[in-house]
N, C-alpha and C positions, 0 to 999 in steps of 0.2 A: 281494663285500662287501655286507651286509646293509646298507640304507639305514632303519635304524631310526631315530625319531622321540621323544626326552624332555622332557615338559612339565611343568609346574604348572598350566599356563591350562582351567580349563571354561568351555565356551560355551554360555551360553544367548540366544537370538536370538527373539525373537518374530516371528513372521510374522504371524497374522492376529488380529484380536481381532471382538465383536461386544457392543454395549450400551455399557453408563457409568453414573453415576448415576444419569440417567435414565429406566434402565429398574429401578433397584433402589426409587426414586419409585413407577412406573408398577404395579409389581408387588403395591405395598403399597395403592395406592390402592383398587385391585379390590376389595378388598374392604366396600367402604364405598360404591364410586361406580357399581362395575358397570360397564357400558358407555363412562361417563363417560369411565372410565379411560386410554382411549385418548389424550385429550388429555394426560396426562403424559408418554407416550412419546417425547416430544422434549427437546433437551439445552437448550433454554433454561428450561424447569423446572425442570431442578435444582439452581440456586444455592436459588432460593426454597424449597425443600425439604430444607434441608441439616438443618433442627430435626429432620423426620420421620426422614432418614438415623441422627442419632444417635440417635433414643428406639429405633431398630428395633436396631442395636447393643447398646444398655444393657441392654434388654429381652432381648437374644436372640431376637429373631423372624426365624429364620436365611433363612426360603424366600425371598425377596424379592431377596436377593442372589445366588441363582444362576438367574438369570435373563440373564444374561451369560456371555460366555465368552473367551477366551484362548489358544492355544494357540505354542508356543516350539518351537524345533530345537534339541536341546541335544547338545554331545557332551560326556564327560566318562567317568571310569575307571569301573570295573565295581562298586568299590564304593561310588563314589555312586550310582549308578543301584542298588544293592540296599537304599538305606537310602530315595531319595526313593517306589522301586515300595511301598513299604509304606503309602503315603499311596495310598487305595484308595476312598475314596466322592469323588465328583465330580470323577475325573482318568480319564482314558484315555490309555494307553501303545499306541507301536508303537516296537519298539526291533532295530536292527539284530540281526539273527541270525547267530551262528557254526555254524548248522548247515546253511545255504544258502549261504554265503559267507565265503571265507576274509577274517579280519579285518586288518586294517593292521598292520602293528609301530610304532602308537603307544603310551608305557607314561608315565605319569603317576610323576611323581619330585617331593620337596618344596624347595618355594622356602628359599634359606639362613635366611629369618628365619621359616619355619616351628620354630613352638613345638612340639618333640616329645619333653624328658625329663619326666616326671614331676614334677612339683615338692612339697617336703617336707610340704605339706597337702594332693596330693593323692587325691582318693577316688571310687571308683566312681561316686558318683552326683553329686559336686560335683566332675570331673575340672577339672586348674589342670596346664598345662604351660611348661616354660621353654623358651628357645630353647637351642640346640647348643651348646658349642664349637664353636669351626672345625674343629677336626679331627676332633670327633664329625662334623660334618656330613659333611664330605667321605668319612670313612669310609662313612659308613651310605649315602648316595648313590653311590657307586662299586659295594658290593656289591649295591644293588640292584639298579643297569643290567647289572652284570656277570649275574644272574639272570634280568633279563629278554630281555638277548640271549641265553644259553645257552634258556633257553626257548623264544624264539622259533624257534630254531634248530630243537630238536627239533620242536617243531609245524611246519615246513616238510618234515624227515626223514620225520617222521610219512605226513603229506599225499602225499609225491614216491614213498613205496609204495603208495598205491591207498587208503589208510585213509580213511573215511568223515569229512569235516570235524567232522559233532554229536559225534564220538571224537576225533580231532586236538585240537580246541580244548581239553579237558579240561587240558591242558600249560602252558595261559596261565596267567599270575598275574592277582590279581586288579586291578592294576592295571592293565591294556592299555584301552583305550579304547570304546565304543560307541559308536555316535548314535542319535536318535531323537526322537519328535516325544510331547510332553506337552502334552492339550487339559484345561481346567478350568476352573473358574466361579468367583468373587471369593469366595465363601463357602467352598469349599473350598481357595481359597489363602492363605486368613487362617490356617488352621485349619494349613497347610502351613508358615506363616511363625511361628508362635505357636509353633511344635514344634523349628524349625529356624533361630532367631536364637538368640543371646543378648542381652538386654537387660535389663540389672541391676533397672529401672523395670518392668520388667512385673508383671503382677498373679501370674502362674507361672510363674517364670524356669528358661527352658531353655536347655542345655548339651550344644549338639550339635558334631561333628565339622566340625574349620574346612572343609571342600572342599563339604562339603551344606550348612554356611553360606556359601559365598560362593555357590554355586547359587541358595539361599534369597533370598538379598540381592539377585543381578539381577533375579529375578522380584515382588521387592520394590519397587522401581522402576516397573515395567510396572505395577502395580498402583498404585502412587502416580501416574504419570505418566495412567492411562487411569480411573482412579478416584478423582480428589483428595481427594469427598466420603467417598467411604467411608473408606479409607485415612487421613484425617482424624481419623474417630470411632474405628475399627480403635483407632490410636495412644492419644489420647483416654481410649479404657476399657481400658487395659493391654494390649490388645495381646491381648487374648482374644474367638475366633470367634464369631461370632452363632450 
């Protein structure tokens, strides 16, 4: 009996970071102070600097902010990882491979108060979803697990004759799971969080898929929590990247 695994949960976990406001300070000062500069490189600088934080925001004087970095352990289904890999200037990807390694039978299924009909207003570019019925849910949840165990099956069939994994895998849906490590800079995860919230107040409100939002959202966090100042102004001027 196949010991398959059905989630809703995506992790993203931070491991290591480096900078803070202080160096988003430090970075802007060079150019005025030169050598000087150095002395901003510390975190007690940066409350007194919070004005320069937002003029460099308002302004979009973006270089200052990536000057720091971040990086998270995230697992999560194959199609959020195809919609976050499209966020491509100031992020670097290592993402587990199906062509070196046979993949786990975890497969990503939606939570009951996942919004998934269509709702009467909506539209491609302004998508509006309602939640299930019950029995819609449990319907549409059953045939999915039902698909992803007969899939996983066959990709084991596959495999158990000599078939090369980078061909085996082609059998998965695109739910089944990946991990991987995503490194970036405050400037490129504004620009990541701008595309990938919804927030009715923003200055270009975006309408992205709830699972790359809730991704979005924990690394939201990290950025609030390791960046107050920036993530402050970020907020501030609508929620649009320097």
């Amino acid at each position: 009996m196949l010991d398959v695994r059905f989630t809703s949960e995506i992790t993203v976990k931070p491991v290591q970071s480096m900078g803070g406001d202080h160096m988003v300070v430090a970075a802007a000062k060079v150019s005025t102070s030169g050598d000087e500069a150095m002395k901003f490189a510390s975190e007690e600088n940066a409350e007194a600097n919070a004005g320069l934080i937002g003029y460099l925001m308002r302004y979009r004087h973006g270089t200052p902010f990536e000057h720091s970095a971040v990086t998270f352990f995230v697992h999560a289904p194959a199609f959020v990882w195809w919609e976050w890999v499209r966020h491509r200037i100031g992020f670097s990807y290592n993402i587990e491979s199906g062509r070196y390694k046979v993949l786990e039978p975890v497969f990503w299924v939606p939570r009951p108060d996942r919004k998934m009909i269509p709702a009467p207003d909506h539209k491609p570019s302004r998508p509006k979803f309602v939640v299930a019925a019950r029995y819609e849910f449990l319907d549409v949840e059953g045939e999915m697990r039902v698909a992803c165990l007969r899939a996983y099956e066959a990709y084991q069939r596959i495999l158990g004759v000599g078939v090369a994994s980078e061909v085996a895998r082609s059998v998965l849906p695109f739910s089944v799971y990946y991990s991987g490590w995503v490194t970036c800079n405050p400037r490129s995860l504004m620009a990541f969080l701008s595309l990938r919230t919804h927030e009715p107040d923003a200055t270009f409100v975006s309408y992205p898929q709830a699972e790359i939002e809730e991704a979005a959202r924990a690394t939201e966090e990290i950025l609030k929590t390791g960046w107050p100042l920036t993530y402050a102004a970020f907020c501030k001027n609508g929620r649009v990247g320097p």
